[in-house]
ZADO-1210 file (C-alpha; in nm, 4 decimals, padded with zeros to 6 digits):
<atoms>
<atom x="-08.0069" y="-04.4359" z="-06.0507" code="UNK" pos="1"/>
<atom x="-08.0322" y="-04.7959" z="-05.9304" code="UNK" pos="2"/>
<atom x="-08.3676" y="-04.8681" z="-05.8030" code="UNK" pos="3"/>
<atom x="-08.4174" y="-04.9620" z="-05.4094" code="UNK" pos="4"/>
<atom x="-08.4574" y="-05.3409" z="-05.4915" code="UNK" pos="5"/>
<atom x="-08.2036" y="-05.3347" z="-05.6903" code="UNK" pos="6"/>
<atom x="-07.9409" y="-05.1302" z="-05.4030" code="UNK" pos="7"/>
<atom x="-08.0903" y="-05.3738" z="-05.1731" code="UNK" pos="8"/>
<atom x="-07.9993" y="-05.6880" z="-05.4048" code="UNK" pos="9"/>
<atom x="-07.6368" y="-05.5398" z="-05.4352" code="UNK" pos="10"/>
<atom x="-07.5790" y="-05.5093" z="-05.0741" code="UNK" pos="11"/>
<atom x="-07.6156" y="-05.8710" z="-05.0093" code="UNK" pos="12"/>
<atom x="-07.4605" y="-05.9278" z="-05.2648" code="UNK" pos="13"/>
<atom x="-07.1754" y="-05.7254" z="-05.1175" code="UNK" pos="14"/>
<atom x="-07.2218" y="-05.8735" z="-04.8044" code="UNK" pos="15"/>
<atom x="-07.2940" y="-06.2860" z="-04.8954" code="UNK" pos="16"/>
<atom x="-06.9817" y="-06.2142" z="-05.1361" code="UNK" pos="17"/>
<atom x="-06.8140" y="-06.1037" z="-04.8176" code="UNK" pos="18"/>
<atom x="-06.9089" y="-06.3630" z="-04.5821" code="UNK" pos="19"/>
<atom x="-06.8129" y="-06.6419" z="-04.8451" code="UNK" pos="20"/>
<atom x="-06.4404" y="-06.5034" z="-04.8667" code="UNK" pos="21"/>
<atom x="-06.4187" y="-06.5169" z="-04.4907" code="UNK" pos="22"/>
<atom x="-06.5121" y="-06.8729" z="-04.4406" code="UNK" pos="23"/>
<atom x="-06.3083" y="-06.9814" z="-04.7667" code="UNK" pos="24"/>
<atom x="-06.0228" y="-06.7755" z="-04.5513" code="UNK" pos="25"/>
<atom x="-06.0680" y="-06.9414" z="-04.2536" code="UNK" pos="26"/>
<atom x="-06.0328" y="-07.2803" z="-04.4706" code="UNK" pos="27"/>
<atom x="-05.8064" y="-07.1767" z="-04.6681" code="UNK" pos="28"/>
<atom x="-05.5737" y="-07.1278" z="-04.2946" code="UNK" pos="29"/>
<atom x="-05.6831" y="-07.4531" z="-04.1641" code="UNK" pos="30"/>
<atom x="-05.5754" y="-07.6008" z="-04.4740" code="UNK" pos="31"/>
<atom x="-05.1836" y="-07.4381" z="-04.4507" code="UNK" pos="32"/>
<atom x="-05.1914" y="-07.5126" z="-04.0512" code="UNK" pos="33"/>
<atom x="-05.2724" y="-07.8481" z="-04.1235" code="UNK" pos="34"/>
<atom x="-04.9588" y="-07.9157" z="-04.4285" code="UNK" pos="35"/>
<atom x="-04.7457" y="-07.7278" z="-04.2119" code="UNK" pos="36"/>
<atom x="-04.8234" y="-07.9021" z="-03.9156" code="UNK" pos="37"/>
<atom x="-04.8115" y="-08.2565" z="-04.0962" code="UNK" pos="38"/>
<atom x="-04.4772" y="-08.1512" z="-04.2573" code="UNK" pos="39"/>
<atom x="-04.2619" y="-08.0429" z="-03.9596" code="UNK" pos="40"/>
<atom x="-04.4414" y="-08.3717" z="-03.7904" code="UNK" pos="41"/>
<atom x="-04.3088" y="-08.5664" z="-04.1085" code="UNK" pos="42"/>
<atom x="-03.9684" y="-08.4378" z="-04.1126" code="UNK" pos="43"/>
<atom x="-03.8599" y="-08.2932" z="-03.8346" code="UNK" pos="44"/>
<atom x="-04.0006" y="-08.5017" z="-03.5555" code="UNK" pos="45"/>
<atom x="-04.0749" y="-08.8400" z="-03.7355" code="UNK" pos="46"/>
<atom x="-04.3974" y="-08.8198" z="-03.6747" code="UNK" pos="47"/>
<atom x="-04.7101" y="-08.7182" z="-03.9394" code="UNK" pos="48"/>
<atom x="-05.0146" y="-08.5744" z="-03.8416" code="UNK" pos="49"/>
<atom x="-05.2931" y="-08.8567" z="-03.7926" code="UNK" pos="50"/>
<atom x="-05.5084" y="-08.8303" z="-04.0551" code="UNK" pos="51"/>
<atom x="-05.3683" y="-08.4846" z="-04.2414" code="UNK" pos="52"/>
<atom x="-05.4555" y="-08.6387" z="-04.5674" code="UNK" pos="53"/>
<atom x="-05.8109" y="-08.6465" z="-04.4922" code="UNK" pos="54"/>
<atom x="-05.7671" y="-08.3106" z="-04.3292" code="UNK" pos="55"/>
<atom x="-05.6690" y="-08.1583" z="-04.6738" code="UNK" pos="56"/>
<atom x="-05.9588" y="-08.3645" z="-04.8661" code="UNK" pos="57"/>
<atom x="-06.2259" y="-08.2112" z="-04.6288" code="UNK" pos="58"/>
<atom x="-06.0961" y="-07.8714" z="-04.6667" code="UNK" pos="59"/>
<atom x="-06.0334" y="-07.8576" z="-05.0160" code="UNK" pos="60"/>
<atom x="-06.3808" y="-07.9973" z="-05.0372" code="UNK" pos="61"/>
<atom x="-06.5053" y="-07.6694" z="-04.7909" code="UNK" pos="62"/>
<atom x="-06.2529" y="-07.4986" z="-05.0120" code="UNK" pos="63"/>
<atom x="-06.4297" y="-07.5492" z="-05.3552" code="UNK" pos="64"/>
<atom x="-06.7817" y="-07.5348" z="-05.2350" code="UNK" pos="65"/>
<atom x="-06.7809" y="-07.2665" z="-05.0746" code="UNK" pos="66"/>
<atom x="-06.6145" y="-07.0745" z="-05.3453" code="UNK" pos="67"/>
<atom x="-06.9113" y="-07.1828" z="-05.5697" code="UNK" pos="68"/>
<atom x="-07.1199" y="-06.8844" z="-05.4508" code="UNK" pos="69"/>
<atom x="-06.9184" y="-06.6367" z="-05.4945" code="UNK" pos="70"/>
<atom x="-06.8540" y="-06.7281" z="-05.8194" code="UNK" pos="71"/>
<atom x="-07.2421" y="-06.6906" z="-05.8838" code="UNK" pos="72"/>
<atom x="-07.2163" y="-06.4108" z="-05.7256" code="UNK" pos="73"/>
<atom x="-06.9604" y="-06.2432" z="-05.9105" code="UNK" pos="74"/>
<atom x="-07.0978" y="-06.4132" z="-06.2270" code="UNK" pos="75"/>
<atom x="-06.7410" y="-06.5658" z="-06.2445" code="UNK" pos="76"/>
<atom x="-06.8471" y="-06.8837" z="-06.3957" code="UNK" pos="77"/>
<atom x="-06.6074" y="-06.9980" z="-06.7229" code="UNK" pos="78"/>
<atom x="-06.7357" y="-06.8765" z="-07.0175" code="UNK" pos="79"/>
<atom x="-06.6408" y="-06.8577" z="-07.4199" code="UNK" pos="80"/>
<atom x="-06.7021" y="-06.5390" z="-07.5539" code="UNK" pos="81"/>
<atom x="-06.6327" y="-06.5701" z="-07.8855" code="UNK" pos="82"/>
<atom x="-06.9844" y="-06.4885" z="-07.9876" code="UNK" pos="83"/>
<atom x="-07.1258" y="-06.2817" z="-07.7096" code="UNK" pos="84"/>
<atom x="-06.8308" y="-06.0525" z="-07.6746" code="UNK" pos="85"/>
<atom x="-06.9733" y="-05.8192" z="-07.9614" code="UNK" pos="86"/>
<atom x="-07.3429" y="-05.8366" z="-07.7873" code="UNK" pos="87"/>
<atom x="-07.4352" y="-05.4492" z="-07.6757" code="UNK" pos="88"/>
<atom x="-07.7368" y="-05.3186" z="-07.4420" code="UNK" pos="89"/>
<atom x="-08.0495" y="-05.5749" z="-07.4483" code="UNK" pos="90"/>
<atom x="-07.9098" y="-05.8123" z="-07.6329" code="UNK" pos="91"/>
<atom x="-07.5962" y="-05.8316" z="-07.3482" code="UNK" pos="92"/>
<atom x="-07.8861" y="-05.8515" z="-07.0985" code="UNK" pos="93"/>
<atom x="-08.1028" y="-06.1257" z="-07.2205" code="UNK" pos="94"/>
<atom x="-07.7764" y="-06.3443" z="-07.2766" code="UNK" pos="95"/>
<atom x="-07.6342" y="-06.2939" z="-06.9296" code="UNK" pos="96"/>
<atom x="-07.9680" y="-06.3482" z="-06.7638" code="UNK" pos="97"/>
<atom x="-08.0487" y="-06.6920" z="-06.9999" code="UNK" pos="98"/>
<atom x="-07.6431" y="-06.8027" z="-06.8875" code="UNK" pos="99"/>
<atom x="-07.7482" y="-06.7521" z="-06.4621" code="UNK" pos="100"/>
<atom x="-08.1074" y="-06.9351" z="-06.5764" code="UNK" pos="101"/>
<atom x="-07.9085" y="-07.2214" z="-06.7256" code="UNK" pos="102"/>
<atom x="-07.6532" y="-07.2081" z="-06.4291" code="UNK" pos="103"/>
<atom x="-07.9339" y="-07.2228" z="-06.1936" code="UNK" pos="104"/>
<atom x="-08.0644" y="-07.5375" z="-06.3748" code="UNK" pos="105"/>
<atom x="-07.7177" y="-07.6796" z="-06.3799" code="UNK" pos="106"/>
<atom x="-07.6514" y="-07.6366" z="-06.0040" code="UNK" pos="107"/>
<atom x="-08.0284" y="-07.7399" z="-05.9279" code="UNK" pos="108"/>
<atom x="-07.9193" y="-08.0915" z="-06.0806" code="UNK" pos="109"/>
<atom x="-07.5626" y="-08.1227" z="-05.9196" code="UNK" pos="110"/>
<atom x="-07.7415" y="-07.9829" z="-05.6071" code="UNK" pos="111"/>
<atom x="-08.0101" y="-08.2821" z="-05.6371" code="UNK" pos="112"/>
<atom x="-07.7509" y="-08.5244" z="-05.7741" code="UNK" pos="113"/>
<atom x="-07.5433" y="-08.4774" z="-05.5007" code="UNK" pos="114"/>
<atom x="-07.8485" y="-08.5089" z="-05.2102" code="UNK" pos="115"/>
<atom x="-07.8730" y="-08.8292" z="-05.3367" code="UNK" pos="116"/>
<atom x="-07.5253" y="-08.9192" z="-05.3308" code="UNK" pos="117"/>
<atom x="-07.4918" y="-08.8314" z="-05.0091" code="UNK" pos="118"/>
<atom x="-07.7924" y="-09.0275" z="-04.9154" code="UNK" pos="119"/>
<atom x="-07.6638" y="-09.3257" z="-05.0913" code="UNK" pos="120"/>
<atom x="-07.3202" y="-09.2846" z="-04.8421" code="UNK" pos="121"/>
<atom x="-07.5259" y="-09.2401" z="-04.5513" code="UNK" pos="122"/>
<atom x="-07.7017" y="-09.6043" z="-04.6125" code="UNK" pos="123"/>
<atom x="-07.3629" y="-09.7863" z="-04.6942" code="UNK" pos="124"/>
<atom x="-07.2312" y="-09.6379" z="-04.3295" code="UNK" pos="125"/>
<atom x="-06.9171" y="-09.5031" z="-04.5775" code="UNK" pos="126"/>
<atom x="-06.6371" y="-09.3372" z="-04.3594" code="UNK" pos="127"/>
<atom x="-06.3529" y="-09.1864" z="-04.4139" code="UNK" pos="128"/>
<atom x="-06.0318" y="-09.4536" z="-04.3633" code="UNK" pos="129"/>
<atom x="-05.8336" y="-09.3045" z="-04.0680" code="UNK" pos="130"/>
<atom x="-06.0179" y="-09.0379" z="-03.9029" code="UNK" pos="131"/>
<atom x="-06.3761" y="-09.2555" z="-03.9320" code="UNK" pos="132"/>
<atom x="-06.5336" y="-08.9832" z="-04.0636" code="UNK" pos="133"/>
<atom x="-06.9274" y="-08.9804" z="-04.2211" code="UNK" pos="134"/>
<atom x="-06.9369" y="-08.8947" z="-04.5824" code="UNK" pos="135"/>
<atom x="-07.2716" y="-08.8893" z="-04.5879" code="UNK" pos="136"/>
<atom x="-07.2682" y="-08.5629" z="-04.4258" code="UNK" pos="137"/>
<atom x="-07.0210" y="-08.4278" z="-04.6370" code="UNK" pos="138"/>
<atom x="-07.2184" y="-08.4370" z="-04.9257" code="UNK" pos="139"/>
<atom x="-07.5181" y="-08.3339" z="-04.7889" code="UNK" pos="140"/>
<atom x="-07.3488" y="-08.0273" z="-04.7352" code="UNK" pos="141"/>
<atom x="-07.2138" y="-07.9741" z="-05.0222" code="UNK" pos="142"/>
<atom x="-07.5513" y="-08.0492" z="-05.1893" code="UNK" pos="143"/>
<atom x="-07.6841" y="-07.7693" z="-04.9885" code="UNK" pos="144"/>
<atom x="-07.4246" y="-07.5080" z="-05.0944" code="UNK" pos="145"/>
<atom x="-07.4997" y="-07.5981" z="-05.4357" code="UNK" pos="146"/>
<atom x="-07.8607" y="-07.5721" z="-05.4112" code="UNK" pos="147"/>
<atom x="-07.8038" y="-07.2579" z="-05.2542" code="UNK" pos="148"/>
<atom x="-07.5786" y="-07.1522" z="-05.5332" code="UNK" pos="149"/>
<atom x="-07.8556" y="-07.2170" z="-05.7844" code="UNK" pos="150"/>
<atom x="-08.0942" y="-07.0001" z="-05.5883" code="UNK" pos="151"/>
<atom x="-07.8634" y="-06.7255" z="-05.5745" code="UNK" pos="152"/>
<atom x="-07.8053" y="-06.7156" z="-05.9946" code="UNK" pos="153"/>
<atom x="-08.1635" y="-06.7400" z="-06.0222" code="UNK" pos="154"/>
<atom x="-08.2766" y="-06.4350" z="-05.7990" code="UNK" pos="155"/>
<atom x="-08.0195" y="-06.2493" z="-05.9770" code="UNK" pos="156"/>
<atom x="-08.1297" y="-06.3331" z="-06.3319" code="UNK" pos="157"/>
<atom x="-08.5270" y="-06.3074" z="-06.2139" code="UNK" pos="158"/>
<atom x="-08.4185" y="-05.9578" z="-06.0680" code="UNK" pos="159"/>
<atom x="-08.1936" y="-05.8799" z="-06.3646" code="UNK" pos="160"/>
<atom x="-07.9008" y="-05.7660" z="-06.1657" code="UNK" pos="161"/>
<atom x="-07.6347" y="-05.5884" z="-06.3527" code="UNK" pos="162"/>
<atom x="-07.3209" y="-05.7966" z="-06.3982" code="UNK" pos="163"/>
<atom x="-07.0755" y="-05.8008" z="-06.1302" code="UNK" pos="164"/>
<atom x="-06.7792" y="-05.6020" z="-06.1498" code="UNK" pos="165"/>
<atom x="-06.6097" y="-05.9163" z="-06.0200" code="UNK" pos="166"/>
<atom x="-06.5154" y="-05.8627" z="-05.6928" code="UNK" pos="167"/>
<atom x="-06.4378" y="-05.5748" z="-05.4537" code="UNK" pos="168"/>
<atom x="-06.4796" y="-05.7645" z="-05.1217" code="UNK" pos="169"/>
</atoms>
């Protein structure tokens, strides 16, 4: 029997899980609307969509990032198993919780790496070529996401949440 932090932990799990594949969704259809729209404009009536290369950029960019927590959620992150696949019980536990610890440390520094980044393209005025676009904001955001990722893999290892069973939206 699961105790009530940890039913509590799993539920937003459940529901941050959730709320990520909506908005990756809703990208994920601006994205297609976009290319479609672009190509029909392209070949059909001679005439591209301003700026649908950008388009794509920014939304692959929403795309990706906002994928990344629901990979720490699910604890989907790439791994090599060719030691830890024989690891039973407590051992298992220690190794998954040291992987989200060094996650967390990982996406601390991208998050942070990334801040500044963004404030470096926020100083230079950089812009996207056709639409005009701050990039400065961009990856600010993105920075955020990622910081936000790194606080979600460390709750979970500091509340030594079982491992996802890797999806179930």
């Amino acid at each position: 029997m699961a105790a009530p932090s940890e039913r509590i932990a799993m539920r937003a799990r459940r529901w941050l899980r959730l709320a990520t594949a909506v908005l990756c969704g809703a990208f994920l259809v601006a994205l297609t609307l976009v290319t479609v729209a672009d190509v029909i404009g392209r070949y059909l009536l001679s005439s591209p969509l301003p700026g649908a290369a950008e388009y794509t950029e920014i939304l692959l960019m929403a795309i990706v990032f906002m994928g990344l927590p629901a990979v720490c959620l699910d604890d989907g992150h790439i791994s090599v198993d060719l030691l830890t696949a024989s690891l039973k019980g407590m051992a298992a536990k220690v190794q998954l919780n040291l992987g989200r610890l060094l996650v967390s440390v990982v996406l601390g520094l991208v998050s942070w790496q990334l801040w500044k980044h963004g404030a470096q393209l926020e100083s230079y005025n950089e812009v996207t070529v056709y639409l005009r676009a701050p990039l400065g904001p961009f990856a600010r955001a993105t920075a955020v996401i990622a910081g936000i990722s790194a606080i979600i893999t460390f709750v979970m290892a500091v509340l030594r949440l079982p491992k996802s069973d890797g999806g179930g939206v």
